[in-house]
C-alpha positions, 0 to 999 in steps of 0.5 A: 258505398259498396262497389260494383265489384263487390256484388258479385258472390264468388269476388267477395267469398275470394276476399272472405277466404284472402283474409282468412289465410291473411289472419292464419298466417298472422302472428302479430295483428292490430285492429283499428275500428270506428264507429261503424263498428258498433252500428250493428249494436244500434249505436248510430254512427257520425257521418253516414245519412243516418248518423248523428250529424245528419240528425236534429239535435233537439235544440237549436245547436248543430249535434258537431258544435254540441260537443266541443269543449268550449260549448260544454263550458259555455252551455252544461244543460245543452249539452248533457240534454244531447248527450244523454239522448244522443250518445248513451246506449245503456241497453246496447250489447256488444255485436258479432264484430266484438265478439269476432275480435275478442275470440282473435285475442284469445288466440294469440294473434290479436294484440291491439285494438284501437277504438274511436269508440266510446261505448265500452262495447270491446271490454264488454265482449272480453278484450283486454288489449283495448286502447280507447283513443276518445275515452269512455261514457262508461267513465265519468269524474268531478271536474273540481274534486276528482271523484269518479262517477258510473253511467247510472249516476250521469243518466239518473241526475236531472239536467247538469250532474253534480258531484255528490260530495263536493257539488262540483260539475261531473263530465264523461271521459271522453275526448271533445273537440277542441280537446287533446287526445291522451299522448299515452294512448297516442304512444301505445296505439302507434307502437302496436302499429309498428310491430304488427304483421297485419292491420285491420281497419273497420268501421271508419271513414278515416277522416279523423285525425290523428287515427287516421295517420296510423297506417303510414307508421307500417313498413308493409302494406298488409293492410285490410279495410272492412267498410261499407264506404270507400276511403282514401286508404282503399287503394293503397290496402292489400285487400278492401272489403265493402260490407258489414264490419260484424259478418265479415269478421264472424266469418273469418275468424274461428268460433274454436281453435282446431283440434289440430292446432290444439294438438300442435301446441299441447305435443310442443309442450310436452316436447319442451317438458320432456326436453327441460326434464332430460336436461335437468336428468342429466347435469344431475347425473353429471353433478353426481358424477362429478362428485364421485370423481372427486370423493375418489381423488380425495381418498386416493390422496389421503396417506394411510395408516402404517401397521407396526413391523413384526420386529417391532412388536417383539421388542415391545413385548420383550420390555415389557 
């Protein structure tokens, strides 16, 4: 819920430009998003008013009971009847927020981005270091042979998807409740925590665990929340913002590097170069130098050919 503070213009363009000179000055940044990070891609959310467990599922389950595990087992036509109304977007495009993170990761400075989504959203704008903690609908298998399946494929079947080689039940890849999260992108999104410089967290409520926890693996509090509601990790971050996950980080990161910078790091290559190519100039200077000193000290060593005495010569033509 925005803040009463946060209404005032000039306090929220002071924020703008804070995490502006927060990101410049950031070499080592790691993202971690929910879902209201895709709300402007008009993929609801979970917990706000509007969001799905607020809604009617379509049938006589609550959407929360609807996807767990054991309900999946007990109930595949239930389920799959919810999920393809409820939790596949085919038509949704990746927002400003996406493309925002993306461009930071061109830069350099973003290395991480953990999602709670499922949406695929992030790769579809052009990150590659995406770690998916609850999976992807993009990603579906056979739960009996293992042959992986597309979101085409799940949306197209009628009722329950089977497995058309083995007619074995297809499900998404994607984490349900009662299930374990993946220990490696556990492992992956807490490393990526410890080593970065500034956290950014948006579009979560943080009550889900363990994402939830990451924040207390830093040993700084350059933390930035970006949330339209208020969470338990507020008070203890170095700058909140209440407001539109997409428009802030359009705002704050840079549609192009500056000619300035690009400047910078193209003369810093061109010094590395001319560095490397006296470096190499000169031990092959010293490499020859040092060849001619010894070819010389070779020669100096070698004994010369003596020529016959003039005596001797006399005496050789005298016998003969």
């Amino acid at each position: 819920m925005e803040t009463r503070i946060d209404r005032f213009g000039s306090v929220r363009d002071d924020k703008i430009k804070q995490l502006k000179e927060l990101i410049a000055e950031s070499k080592y940044i790691v993202f971690l998003g929910g879902a209201g990070v895709s709300t402007e891609s008009g993929i609801p959310d979970f917990r706000s008013g509007a969001g799905i467990y607020n809604t009617e599922s379509g049938t006589k389950y609550r959407p929360i009971d609807i996807i767990a595990h054991d309900f999946f087992m007990e109930h595949p036509e239930d389920f799959y009847d919810f999920y393809k109304r409820k939790l596949i977007y085919p038509d949704a495009k990746p927002n400003k927020a996406h493309k925002a993170l993306a461009r930071l990761e061109r830069q350099g400075k973003l290395k991480a981005i953990i999602t709670q989504n499922i949406d695929n959203l992030h790769q579809e704008a052009g990150s590659k270091c995406v770690i998916e903690l609850h999976g992807s609908v993009y990603r579906n298998y056979c739960m009996d042979c293992g042959k992986k399946f597309n979101t085409e494929y799940i949306a197209s079947q009628e009722g329950v998807p089977h497995c058309d080689k083995c007619g074995g039940i297809v499900r998404p890849d994607i984490v349900l409740y009662e299930e374990n999260l993946e220990h490696e992108n556990v492992d992956n999104a807490i490393k990526a925590v410890k080593k970065c410089d500034l956290m950014i967290i948006a579009g979560t409520s943080l009550t889900v665990y363990p994402a939830a926890t990451f924040a207390q693996f830093l040993k700084h509090n350059r933390i930035v929340i970006i949330n339209k509601s208020s969470t338990y990790m507020d008070l203890k971050a170095l700058l909140t913002i209440h407001d539109n996950v997409g428009e802030v980080l359009d705002k704050v990161v840079p549609k192009r590097v500056s000619k300035k910078t690009t400047a910078k790091k193209t003369a810093a290559k061109k010094t590395t170069k001319k560095t490397a190519s006296k470096a190499s100039t000169a031990k092959t200077t010293s490499k020859s130098t040092s060849k001619a000193t010894e070819t010389k000290k070779a020669t100096a060593k070698k004994p010369s050919a003596k020529k016959p005495s003039a005596s001797k010569a006399k005496k050789d033509e005298s016998k003969s």
